[in-house]
ZATORLO-357757 format. One line per 3 residues: their letters; for each residue z, y, x of N, C-alpha, C, O. Coordinates in pm, 1 decimal. Layout:
REM residues N
A	Z,Y,X,Z,Y,X,Z,Y,X,Z,Y,X | ...
END
This chain:
REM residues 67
XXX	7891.9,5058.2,1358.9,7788.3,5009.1,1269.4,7755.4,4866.0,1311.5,7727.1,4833.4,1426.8 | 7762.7,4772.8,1192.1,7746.4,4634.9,1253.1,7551.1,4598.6,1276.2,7451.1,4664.6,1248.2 | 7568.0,4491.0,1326.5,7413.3,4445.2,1361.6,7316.1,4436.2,1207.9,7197.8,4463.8,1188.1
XXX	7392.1,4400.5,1142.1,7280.6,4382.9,999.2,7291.0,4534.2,942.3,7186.0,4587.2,905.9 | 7372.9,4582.8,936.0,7307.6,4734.6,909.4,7197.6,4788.9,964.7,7093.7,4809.3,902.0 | 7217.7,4818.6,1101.8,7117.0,4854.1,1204.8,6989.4,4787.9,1175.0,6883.7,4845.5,1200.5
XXX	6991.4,4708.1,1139.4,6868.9,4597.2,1168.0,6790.5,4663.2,1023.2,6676.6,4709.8,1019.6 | 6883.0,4652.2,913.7,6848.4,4701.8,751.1,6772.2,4852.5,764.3,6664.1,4891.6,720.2 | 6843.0,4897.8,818.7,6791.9,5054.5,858.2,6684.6,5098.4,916.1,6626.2,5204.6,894.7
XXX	6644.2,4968.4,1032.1,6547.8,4975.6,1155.6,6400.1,4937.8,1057.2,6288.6,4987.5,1072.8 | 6441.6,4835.5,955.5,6374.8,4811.9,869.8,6295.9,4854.4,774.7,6184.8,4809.7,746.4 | 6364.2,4958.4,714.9,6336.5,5056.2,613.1,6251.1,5161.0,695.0,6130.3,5163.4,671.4
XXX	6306.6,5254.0,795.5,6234.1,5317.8,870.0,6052.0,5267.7,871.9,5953.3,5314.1,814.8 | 6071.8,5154.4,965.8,5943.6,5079.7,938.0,5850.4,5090.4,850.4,5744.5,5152.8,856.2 | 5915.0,4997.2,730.7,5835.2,5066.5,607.8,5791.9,5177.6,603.9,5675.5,5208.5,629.1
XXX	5905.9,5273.1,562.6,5857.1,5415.0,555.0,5741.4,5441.2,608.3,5640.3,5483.9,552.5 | 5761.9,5409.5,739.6,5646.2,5502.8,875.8,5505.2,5455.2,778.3,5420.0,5529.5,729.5 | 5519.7,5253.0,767.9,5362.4,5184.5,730.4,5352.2,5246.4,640.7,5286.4,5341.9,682.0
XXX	5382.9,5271.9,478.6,5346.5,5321.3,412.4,5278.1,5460.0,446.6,5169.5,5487.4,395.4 | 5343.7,5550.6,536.0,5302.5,5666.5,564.1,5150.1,5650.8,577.6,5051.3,5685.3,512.7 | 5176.4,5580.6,695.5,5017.0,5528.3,774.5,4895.2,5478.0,679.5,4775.9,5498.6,702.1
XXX	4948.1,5409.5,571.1,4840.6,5405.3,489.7,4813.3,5443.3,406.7,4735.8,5386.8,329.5 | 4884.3,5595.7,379.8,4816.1,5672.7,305.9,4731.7,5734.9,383.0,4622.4,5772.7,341.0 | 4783.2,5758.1,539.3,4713.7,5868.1,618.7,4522.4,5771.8,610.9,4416.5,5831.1,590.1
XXX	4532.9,5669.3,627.2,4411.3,5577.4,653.1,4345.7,5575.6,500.3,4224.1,5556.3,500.9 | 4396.5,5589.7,391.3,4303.5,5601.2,276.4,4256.4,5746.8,277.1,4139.1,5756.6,313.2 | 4293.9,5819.6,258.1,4311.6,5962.2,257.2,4161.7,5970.8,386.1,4045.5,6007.9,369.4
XXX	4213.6,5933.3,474.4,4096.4,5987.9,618.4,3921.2,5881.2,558.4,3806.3,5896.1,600.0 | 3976.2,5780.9,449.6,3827.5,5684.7,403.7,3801.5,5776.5,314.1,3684.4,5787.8,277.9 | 3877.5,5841.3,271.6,3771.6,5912.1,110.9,3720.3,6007.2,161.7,3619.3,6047.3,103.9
XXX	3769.1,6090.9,300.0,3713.5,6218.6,329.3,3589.2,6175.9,443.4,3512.0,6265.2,478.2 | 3577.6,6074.3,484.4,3485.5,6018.5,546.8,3427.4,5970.5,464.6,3325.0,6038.8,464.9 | 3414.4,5889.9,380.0,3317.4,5878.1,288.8,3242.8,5994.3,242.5,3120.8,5986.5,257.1
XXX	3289.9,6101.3,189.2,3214.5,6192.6,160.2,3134.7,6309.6,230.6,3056.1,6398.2,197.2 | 3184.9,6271.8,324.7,3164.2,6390.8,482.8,2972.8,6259.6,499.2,2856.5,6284.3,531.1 | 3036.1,6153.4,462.3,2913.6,6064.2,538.6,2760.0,6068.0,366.4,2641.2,6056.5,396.6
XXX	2793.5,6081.2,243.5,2755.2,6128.8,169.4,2647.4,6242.0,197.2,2524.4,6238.8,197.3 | 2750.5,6355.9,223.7,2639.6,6447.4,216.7,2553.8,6476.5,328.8,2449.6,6541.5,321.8 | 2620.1,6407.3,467.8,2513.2,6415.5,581.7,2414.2,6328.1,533.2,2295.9,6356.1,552.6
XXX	2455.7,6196.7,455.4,2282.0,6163.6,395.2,2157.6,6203.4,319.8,2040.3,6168.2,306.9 | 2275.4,6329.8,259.6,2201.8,6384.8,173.7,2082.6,6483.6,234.2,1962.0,6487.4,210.0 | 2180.3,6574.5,337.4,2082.1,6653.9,432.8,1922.9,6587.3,526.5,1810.9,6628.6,556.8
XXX	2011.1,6455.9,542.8,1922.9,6362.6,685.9,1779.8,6308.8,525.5,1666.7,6280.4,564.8 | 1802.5,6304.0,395.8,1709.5,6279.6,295.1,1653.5,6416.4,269.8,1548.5,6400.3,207.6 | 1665.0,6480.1,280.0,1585.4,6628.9,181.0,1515.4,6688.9,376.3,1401.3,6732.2,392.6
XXX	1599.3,6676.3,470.0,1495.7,6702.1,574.1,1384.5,6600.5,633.8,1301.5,6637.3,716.8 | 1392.9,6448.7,575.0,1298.3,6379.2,610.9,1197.3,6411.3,489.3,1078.3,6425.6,517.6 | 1238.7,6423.0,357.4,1120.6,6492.6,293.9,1011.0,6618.7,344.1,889.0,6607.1,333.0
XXX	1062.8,6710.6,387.2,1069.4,6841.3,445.5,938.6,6773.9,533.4,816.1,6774.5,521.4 | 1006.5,6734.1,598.6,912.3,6706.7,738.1,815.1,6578.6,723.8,762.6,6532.1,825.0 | 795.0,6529.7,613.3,678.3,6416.7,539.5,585.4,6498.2,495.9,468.1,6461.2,499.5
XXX	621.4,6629.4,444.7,553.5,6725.8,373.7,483.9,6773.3,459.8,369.8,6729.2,473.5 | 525.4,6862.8,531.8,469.0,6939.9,663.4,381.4,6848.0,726.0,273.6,6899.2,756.3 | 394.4,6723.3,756.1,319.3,6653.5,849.8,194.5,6629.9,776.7,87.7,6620.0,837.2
XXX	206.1,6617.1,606.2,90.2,6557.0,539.7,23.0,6670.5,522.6,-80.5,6649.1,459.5 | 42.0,6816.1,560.6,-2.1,6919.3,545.5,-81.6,6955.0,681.1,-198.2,6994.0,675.4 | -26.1,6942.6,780.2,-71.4,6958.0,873.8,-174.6,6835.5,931.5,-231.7,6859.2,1038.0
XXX	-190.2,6756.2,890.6,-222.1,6615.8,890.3,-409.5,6690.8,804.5,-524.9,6695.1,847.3 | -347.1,6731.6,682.9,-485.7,6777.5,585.0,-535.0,6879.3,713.8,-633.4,6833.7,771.9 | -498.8,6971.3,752.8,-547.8,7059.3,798.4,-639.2,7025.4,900.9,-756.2,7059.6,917.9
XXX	-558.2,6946.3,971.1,-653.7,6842.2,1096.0,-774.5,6828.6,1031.7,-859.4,6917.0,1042.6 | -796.2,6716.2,957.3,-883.4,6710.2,926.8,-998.4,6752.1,852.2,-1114.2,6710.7,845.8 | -925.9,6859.4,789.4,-1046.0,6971.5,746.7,-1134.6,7041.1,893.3,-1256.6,7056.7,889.2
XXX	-1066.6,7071.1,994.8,-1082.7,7101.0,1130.7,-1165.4,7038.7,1203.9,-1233.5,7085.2,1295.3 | -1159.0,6884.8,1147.9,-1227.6,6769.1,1224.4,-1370.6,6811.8,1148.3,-1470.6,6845.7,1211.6 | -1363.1,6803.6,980.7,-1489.3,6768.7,957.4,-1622.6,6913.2,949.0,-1737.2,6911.8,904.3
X	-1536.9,7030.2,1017.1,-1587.8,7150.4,950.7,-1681.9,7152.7,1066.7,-1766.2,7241.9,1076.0
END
């Protein structure tokens, strides 16, 4: 096998692999994107949660205070 074959071949391989690789790297952004989505979603509906409770417990105090 002469040198410019080898080299043509060594080449293509290459490619191949990069292309591989950047599907593997889009593929791993969309599922991270959405993995990071819905942990915002949770880290929003439990800071509500716990705004609630506090303004509740917050009333209670002070019904406590003034009784």
């Amino acid at each position: 096998m002469s040198i410019d074959i080898f080299v043509i071949k060594h080449l293509f391989v290459i490619d191949c692999i990069q292309r591989q690789f950047n599907i593997f790297v889009i593929n791993l952004r969309e599922t991270y994107k959405g993995k990071v989505a819905t942990f915002r979603q949770v880290i929003d509906i439990h800071r509500t949660e716990l705004q609630s409770k506090e303004s509740y417990w917050n009333e209670m105090l002070e019904v406590s205070i003034t009784n």
